[in-house]
Backbone as a ProteinNet text record, in pm:
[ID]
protein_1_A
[PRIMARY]
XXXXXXXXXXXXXXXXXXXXXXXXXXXXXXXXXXXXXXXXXXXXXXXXXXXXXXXXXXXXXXXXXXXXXXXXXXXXXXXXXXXXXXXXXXXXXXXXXXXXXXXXXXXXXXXXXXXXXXXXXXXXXXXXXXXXXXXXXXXXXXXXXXXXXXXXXXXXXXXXXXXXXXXXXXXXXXXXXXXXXXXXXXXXXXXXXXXXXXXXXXXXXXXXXXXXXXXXXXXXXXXXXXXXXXXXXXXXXXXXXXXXXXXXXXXXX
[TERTIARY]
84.4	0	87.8	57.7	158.7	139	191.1	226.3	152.6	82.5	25.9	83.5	53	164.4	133.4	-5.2	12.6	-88.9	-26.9	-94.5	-150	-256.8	-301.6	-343.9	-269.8	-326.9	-391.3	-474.1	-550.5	-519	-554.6	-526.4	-626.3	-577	-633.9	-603	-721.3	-715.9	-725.9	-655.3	-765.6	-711.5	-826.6	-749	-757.7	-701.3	-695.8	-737.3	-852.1	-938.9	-1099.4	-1035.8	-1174.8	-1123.7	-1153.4	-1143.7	-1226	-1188.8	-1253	-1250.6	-1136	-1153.4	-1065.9	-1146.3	-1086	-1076.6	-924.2	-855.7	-900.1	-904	-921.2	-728.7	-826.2	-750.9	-808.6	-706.1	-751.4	-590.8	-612.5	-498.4	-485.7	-458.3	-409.1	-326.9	-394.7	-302.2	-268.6	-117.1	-49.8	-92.2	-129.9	-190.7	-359.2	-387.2	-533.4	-613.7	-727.5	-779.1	-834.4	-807.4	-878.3	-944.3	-1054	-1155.1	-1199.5	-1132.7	-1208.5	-1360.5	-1444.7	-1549.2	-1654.4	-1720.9	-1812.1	-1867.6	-1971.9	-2010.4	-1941.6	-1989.4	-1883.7	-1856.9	-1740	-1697.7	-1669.5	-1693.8	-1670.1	-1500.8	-1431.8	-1286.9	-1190.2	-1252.2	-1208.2	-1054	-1086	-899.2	-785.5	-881.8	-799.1	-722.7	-797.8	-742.9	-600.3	-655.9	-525	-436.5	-461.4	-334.4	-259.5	-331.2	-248.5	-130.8	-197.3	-168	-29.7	-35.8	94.1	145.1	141.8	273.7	257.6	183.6	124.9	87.1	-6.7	-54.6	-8.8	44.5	57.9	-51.1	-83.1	-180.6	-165.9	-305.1	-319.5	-237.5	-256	-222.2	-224.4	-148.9	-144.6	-29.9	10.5	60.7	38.9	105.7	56.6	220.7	216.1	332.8	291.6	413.6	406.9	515.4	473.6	583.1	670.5	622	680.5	731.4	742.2	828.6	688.2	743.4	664.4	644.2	600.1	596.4	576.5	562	579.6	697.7	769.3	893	987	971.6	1116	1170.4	1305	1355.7	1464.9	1533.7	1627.1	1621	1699.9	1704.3	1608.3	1592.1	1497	1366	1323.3	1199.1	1156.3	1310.8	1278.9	1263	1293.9	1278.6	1119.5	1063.2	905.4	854.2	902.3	772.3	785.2	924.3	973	867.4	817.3	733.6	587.9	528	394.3	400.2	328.6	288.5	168.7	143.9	-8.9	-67.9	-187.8	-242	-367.7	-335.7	-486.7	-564.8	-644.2	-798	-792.6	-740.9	-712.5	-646.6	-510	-456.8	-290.6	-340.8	-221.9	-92.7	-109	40.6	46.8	157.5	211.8	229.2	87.3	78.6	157.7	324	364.3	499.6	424.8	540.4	473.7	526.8	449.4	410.9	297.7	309.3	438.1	532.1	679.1	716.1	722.6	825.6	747	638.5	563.9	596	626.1	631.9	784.4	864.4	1010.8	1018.5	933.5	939.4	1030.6	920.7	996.8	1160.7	1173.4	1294.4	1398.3	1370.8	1473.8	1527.4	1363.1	1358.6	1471.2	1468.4	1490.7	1585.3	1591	1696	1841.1	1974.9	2042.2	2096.5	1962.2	1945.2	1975.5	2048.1	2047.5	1957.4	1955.5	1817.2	1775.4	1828.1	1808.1	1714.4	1791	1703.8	1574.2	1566.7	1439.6	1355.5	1333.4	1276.8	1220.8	1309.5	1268.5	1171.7	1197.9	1138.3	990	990	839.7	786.1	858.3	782.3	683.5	779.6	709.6	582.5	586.1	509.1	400.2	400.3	310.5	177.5	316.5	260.1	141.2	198.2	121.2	25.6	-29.9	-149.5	-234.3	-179.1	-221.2	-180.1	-69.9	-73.5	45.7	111.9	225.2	215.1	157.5	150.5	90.4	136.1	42.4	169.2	300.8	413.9	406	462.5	434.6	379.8	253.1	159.7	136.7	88.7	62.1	-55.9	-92.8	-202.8	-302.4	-281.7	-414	-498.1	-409	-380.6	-491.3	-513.2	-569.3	-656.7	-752.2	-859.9	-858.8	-969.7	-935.9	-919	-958.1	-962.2	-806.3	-706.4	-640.4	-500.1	-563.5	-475.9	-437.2	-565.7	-621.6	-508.3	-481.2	-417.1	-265.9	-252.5	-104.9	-53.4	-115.1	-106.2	-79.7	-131.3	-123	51.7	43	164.6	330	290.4	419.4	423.7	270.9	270.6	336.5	372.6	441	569.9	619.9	758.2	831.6	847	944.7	917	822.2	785.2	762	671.3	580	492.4	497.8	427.9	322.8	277.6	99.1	122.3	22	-64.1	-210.2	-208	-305.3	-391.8	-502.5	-556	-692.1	-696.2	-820.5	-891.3	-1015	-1123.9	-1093.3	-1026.7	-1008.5	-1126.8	-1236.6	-1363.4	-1425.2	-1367.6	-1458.6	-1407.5	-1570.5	-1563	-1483.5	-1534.4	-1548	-1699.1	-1706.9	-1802.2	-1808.2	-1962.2	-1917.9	-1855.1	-1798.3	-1744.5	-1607.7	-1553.4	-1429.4	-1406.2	-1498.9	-1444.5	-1481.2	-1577.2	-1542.8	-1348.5	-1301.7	-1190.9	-1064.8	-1095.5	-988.8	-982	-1122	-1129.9	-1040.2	-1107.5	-1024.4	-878.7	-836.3	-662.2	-620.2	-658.9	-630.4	-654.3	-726.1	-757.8	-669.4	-600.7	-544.5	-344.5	-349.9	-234.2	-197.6	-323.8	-326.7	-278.9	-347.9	-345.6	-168.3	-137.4	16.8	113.2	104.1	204.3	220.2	114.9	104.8	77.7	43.2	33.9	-96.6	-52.4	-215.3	-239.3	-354.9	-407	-500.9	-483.5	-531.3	-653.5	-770.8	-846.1	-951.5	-935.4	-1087.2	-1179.7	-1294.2	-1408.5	-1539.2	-1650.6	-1774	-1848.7	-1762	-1861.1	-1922.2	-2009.1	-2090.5	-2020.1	-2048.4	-1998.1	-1878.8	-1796.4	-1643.2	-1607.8	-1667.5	-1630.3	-1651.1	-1746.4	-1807.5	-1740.1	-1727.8	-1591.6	-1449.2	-1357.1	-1240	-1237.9	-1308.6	-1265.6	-1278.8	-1179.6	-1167.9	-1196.1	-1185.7	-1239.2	-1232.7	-1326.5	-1375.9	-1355.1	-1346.5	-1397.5	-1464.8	-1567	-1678.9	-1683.7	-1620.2	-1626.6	-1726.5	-1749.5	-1861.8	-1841.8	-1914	-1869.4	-1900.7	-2025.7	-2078.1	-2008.4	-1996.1	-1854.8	-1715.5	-1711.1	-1507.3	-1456.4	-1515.7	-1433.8	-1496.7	-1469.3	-1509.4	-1640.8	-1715.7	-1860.3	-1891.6	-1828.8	-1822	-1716.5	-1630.8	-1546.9	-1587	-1571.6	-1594.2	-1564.7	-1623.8	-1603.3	-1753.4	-1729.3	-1826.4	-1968.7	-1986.1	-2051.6	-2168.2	-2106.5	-2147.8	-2183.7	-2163.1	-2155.7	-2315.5	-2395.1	-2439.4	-2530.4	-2535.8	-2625.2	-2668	-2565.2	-2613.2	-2573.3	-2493.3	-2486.5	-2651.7	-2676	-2804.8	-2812.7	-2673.3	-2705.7	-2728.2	-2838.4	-2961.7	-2857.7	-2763.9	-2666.4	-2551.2	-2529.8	-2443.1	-2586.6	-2671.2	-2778.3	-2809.3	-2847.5	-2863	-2776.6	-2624.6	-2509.3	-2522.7	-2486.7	-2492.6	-2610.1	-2732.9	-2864.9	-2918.7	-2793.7	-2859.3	-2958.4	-2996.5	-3134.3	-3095	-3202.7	-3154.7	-3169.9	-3116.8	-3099.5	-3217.7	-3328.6	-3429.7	-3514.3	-3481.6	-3588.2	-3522.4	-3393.2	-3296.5	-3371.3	-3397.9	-3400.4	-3559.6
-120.6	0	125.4	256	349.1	393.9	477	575.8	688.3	782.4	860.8	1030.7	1117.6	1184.5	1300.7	1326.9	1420.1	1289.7	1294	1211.2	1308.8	1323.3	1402.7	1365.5	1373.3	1267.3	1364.1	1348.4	1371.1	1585.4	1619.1	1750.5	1863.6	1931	2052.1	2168.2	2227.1	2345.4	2443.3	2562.4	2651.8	2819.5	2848.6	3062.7	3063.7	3074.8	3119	2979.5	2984.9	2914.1	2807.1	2913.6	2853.8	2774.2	2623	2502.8	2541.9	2514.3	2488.7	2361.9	2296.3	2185.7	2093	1961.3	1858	1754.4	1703.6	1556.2	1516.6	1583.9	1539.3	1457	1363.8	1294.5	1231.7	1253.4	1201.9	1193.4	1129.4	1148	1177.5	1185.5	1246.2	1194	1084.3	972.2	1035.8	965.2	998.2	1023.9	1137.5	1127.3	1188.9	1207.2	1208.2	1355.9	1384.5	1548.9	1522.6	1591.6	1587.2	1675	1715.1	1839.1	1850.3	1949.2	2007.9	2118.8	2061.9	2126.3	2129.1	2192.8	2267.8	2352	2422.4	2523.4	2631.7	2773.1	2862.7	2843.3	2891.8	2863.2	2743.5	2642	2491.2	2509.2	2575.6	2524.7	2522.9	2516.7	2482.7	2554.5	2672	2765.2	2749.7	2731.3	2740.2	2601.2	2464.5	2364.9	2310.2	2428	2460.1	2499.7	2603.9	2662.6	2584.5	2532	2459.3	2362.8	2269.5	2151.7	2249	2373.5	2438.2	2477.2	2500.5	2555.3	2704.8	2754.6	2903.6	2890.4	2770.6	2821.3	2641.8	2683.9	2599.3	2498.1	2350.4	2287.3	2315.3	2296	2305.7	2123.1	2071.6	1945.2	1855.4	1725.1	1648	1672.1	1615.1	1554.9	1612	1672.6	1716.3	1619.9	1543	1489.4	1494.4	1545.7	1594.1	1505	1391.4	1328.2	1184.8	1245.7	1169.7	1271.2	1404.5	1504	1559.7	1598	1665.4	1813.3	1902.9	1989	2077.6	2039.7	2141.3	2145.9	2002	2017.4	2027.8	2016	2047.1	2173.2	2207.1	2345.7	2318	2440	2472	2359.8	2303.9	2263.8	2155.3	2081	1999.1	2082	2166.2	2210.1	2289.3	2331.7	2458.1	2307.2	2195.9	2080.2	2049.6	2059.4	1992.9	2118.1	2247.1	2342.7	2345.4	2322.8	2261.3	2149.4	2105	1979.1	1999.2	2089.5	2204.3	2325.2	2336.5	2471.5	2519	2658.4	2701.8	2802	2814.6	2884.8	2968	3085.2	3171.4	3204.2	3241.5	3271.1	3383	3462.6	3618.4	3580.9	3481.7	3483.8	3509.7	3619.4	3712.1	3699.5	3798.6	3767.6	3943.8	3966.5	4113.8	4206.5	4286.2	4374.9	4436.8	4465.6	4509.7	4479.3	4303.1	4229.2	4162.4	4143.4	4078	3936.6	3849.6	3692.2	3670.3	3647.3	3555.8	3588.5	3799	3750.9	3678.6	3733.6	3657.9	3484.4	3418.9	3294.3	3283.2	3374.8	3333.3	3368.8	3393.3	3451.9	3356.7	3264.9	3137.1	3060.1	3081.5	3042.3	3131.6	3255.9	3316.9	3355.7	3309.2	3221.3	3100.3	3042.3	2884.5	2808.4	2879.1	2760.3	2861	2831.4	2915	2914.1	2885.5	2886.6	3053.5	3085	3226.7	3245.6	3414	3457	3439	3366.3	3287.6	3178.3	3113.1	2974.9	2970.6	3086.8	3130.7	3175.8	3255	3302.9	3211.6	3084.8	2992	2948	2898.7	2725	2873.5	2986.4	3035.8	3039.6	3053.3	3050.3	2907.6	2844	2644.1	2630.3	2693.9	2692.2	2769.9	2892.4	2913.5	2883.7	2804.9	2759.8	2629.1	2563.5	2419.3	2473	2605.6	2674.9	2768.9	2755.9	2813	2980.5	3025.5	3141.8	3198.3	3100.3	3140.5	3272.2	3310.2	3443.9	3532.1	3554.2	3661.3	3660.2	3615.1	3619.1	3776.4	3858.3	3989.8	4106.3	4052.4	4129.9	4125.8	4210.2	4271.3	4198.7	4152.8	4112.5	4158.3	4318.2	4389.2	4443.5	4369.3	4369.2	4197.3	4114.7	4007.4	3941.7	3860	3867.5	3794.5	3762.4	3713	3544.2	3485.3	3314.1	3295.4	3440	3399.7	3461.7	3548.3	3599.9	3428.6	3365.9	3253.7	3148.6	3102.2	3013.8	3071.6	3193	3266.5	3201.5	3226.7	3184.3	3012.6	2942.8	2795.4	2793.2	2867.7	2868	2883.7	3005.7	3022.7	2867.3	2857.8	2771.6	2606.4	2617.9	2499.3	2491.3	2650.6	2710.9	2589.1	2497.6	2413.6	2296.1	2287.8	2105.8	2057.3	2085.2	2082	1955.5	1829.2	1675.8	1728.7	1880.7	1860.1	2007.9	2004.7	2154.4	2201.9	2305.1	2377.3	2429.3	2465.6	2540.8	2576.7	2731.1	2765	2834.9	2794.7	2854.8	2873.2	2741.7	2844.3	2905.7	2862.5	2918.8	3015.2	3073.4	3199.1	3304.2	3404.7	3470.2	3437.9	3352.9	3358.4	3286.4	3300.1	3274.5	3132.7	3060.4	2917.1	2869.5	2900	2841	2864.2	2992	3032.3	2917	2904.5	2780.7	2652.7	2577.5	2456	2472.3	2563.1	2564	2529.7	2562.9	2599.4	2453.7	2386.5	2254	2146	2170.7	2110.2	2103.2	2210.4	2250.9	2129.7	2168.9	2111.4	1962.3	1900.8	1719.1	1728	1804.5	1760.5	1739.9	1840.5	1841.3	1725.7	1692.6	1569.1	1462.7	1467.5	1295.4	1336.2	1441.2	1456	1462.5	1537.2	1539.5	1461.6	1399.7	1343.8	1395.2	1534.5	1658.4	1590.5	1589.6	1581.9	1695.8	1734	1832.8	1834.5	1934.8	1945	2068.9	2061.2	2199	2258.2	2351.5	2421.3	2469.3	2394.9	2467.1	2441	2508.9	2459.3	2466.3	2494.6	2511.4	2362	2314.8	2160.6	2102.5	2230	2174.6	2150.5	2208.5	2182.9	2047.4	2056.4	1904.7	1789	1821.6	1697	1651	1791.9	1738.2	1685.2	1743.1	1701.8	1628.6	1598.7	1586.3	1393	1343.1	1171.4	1147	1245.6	1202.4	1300.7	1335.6	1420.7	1449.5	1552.9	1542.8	1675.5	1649.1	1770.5	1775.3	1941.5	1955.2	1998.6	2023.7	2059	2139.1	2243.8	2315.6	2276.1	2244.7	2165.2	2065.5	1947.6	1831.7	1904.1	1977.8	2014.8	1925.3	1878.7	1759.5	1744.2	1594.9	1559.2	1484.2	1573.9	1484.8	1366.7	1383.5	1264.4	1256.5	1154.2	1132	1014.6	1063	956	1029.9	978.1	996	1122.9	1227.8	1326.9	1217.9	1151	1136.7	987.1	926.1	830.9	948.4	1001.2	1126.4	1193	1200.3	1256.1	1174.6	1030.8	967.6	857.4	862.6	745.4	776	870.4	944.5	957.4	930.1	947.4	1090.9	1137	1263.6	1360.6	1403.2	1526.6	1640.1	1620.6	1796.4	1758	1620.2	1609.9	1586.1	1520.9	1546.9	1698.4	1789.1	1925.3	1990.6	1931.6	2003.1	1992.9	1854.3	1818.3	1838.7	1835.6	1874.1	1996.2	2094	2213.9	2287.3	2192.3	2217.1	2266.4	2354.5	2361.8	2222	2232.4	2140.2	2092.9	2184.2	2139	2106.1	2135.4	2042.5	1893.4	1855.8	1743.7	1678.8	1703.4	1670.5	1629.7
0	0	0	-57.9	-84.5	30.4	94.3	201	151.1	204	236.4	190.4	155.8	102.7	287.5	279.9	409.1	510.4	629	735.2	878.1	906	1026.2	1174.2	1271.2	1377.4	1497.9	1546.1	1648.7	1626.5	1554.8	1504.8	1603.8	1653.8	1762.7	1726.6	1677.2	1615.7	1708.3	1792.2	1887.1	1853.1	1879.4	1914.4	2021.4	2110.3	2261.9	2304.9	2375.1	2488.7	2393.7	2283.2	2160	2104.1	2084.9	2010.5	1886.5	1751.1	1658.2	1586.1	1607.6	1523.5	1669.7	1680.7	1789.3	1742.7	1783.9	1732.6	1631.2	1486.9	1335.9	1333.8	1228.6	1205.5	1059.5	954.9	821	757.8	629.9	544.3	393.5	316.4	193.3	112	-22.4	-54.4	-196.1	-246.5	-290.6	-441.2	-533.8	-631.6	-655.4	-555.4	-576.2	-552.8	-545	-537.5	-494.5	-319	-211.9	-184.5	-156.5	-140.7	20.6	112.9	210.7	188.7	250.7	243.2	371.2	378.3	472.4	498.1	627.9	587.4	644.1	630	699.4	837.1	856.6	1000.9	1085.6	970.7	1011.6	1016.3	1004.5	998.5	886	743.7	638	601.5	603.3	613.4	705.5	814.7	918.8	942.1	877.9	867.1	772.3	638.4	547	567.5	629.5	740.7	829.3	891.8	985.2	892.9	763.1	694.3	652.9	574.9	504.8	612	742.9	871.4	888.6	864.1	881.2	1036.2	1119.4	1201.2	1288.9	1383.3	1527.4	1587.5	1571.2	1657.5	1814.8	1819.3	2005	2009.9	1958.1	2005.8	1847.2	1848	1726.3	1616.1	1537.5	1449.5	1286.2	1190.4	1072.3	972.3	950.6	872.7	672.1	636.7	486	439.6	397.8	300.6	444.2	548.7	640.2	713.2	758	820.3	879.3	995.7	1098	1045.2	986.8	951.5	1104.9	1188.8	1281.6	1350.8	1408.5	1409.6	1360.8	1269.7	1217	1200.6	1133.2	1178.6	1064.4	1037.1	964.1	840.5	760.1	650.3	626.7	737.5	727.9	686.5	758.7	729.9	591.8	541.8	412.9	329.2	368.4	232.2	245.2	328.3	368.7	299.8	321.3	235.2	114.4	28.4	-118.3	-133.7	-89.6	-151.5	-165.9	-146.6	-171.6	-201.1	-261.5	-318.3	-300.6	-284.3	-234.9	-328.1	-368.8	-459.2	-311.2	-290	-210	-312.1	-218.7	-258.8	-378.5	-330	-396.5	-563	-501.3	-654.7	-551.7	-479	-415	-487.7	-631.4	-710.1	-668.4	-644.6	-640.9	-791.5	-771.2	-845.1	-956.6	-899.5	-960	-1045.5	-1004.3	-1093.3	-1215.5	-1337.3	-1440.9	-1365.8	-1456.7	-1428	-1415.4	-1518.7	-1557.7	-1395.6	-1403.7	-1245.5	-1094.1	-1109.8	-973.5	-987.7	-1113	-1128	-1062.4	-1099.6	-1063.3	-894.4	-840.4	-710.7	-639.5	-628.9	-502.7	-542.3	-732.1	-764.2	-687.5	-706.9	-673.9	-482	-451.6	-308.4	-214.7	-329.3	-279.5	-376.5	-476.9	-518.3	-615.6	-652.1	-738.6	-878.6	-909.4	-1075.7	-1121.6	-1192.7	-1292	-1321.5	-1396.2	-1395.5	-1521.3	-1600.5	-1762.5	-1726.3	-1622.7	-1629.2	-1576.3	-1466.2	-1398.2	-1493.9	-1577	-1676	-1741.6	-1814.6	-1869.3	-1789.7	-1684.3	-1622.4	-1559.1	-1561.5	-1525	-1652.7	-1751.3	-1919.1	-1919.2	-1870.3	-1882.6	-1814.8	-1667.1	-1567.5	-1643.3	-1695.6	-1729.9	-1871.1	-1918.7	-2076.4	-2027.3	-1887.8	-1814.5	-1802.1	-1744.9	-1759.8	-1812.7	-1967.1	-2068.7	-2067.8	-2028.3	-1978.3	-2057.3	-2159.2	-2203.7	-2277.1	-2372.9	-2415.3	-2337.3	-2224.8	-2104.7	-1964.7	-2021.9	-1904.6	-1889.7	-1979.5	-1973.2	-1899.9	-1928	-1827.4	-1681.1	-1643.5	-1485	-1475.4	-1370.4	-1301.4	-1304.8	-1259.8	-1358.3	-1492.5	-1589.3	-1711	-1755.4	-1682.7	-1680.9	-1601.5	-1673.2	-1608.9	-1479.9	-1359.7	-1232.5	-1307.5	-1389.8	-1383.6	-1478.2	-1516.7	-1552.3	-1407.6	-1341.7	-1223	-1119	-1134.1	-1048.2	-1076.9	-1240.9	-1330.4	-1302.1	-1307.8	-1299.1	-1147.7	-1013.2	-893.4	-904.8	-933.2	-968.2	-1040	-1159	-1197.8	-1065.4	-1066.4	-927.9	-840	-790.3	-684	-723.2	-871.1	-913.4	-965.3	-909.6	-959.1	-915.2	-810.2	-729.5	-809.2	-838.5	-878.8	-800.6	-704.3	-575.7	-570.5	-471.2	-464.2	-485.1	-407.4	-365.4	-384.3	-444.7	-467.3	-367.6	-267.6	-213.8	-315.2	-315.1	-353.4	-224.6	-223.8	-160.8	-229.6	-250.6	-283.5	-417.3	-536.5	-626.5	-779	-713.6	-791.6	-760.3	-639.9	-562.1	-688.3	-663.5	-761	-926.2	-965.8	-1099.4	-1181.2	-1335.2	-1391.2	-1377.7	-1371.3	-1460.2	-1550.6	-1661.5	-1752.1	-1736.7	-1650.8	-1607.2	-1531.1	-1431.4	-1301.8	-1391.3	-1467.7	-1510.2	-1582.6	-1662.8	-1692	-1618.4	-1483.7	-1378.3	-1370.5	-1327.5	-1336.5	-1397.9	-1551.2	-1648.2	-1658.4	-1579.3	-1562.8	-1469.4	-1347.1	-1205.9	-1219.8	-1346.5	-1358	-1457.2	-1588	-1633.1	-1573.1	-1490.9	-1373	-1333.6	-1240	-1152.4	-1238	-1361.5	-1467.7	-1543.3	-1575.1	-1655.1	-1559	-1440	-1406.4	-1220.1	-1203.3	-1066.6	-975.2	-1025.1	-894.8	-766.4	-642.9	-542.1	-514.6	-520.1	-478.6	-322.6	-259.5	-167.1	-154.9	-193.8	-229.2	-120.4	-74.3	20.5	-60.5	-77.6	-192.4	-113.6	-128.3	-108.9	-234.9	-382	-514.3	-511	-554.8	-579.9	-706.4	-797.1	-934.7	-961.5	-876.1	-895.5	-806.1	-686.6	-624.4	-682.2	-724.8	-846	-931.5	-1008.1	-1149.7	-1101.4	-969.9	-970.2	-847.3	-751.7	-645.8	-669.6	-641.5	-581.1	-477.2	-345.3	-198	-124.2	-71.3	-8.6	194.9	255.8	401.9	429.9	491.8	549	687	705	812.5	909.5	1012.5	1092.7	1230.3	1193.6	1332.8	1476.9	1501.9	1582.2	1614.2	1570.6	1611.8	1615.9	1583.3	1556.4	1494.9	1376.5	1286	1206.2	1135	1006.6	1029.6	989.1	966.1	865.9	713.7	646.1	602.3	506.7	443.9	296.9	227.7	76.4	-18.7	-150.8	-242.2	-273.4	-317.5	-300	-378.3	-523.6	-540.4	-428.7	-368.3	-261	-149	-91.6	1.3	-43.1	-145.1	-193.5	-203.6	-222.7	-272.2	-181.2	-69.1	41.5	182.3	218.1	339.6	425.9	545.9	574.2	675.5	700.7	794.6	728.3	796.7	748	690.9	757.5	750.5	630.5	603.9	509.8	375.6	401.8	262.2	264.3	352.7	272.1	230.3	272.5	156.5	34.6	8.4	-130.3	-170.6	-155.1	-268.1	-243.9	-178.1	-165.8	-107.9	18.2	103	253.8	308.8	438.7	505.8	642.9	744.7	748.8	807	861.7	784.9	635.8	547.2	492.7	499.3	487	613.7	741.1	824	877.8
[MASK]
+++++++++++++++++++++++++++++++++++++++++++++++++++++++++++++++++++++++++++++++++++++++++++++++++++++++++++++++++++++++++++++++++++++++++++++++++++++++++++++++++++++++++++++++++++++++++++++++++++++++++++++++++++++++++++++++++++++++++++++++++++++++++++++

C-alpha cells in the first residue's frame, strides 16, 4: 500500500481558549484530489493553514511526506515546504510584478538557478497553464480566472508533490471555473500533482474531487469522508444530505 503523502493525527485546532476543530484525524493519498469542504466557520482555512505551517496545533501531528511539519527546523523544514505549493484565494500575485516575475518569485527564493534559467522554467510553468503568451503582463492587465491560473503557476515554480488550492472558484463565472477545473484534472493525470483543495462550489467538487472530508462546526471535525458522489447519494445525515442537494438542514431533516 503506498504511504500517504500528508498524514493528520488527532489535530487541535484553537485561538486562545476557543477550540474549533478537535482531534481530526484524516490522510491524503499519494496522487489524488482531495476536497475540504463545509459550511462557513466549520474550519475549512484554518485547517489549510495549519496543513501548510502558517498556524501551530493546540495538540497532534501534521506529517508531509513523512516530516513533521511542525517540528522540524532549519534545513529539514525549508525541504518539507519545497514539496507544496499554495495557490490563495485572492490569486495574491504582487501587483507590480508581471506573471513571468511573480512565477520566478519562489525560484529566486529557494533555489540558485540564474536569472536565464528562472525566466525559462516560469515561461514552462506558465505555458502548463495556458498562460504562455500573457508572461508579460501585470495582473491587472488580466482577467481574475487567468490571475487565479497565474497563482497555480508560481505555486508549481518548485515542482511541488501537492498543490493547495483555496477557494479556487470563488468569484469567478461558470465556464471560467469549469476551466480551472479542467486545468487542475489535467495536472493531476500529466504530471502526478495531489491536490489538496478548500471549496464549497458543488460543481467543482463533483468534477475534480476523488475524496472528499466535510467539516462541521458543531462536532469540531469531520462529519463525512468519501467519495463526494457516494456522500451525496447514500450518506443518511440530514446535515451532510442538505449540503450536497442544496437544502436547508431542517428540510434534509
Amino acid at each position: 500500500m503506498v504511504k500517504p503523502i500528508i498524514e493528520v493525527f488527532d489535530l487541535t485546532a484553537a485561538y486562545g481558549d476557543f477550540v474549533l476543530l478537535d482531534k481530526v484525524t484524516f490522510d491524503v493519498r499519494r496522487g489524488e484530489v482531495f476536497v475540504i469542504l463545509g459550511g462557513s466557520g466549520c474550519g475549512k482555512s484554518t485547517l489549510m493553514k495549519h496543513l501548510i505551517g502558517l498556524l501551530r496545533p493546540a495538540a497532534g501531528r501534521i506529517l508531509i511526506d513523512g516530516g513533521d511539519i511542525n517540528n522540524a527546523s532549519g534545513q529539514e523544514r525549508a525541504d518539507l515546504l519545497k514539496k507544496f505549493g499554495v495557490m490563495y484565494q485572492s490569486g495574491a500575485l504582487f501587483g507590480s510584478l508581471t506573471l513571468e516575475e511573480n512565477v520566478m518569485l519562489p525560484m529566486e527564493e529557494f533555489t540558485k538557478l540564474p536569472p536565464e534559467a528562472r525566466r525559462l522554467v516560469a515561461r514552462m510553468k506558465l505555458s502548463l497553464v495556458g498562460l504562455e503568451r500573457f508572461s508579460g503582463h501585470f495582473p491587472s492587465e488580466v482577467s481574475g480566472g487567468m490571475q487565479k491560473r497565474a497563482a497555480i503557476a508560481r505555486a508549481m515554480a518548485l515542482d511541488p508533490e501537492v498543490l493547495f488550492l483555496d477557494e479556487p472558484s470563488a468569484g469567478l463565472d461558470p465556464v471560467t471555473s469549469a476551466g480551472l477545473d479542467e486545468l487542475i484534472l489535467r495536472l493531476n493525470k500529466n504530471l502526478g500533482v495531489t491536490f489538496v483543495i478548500v471549496s464549497h462550489e458543488l460543481a467543482s467538487i463533483y468534477a475534480v474531487a476523488d475524496r472528499v472530508i466535510m467539516l462541521d462546526q458543531t462536532k469540531k471535525g469531520i462529519l463525512a469522508e468519501g467519495a463526494p458522489g457516494e456522500l451525496r447519494d447514500h450518506d443518511s445525515n440530514p446535515f451532510v444530505h442538505a449540503f450536497f442537494h442544496r437544502e436547508t438542514a431542517e428540510v434534509a431533516g
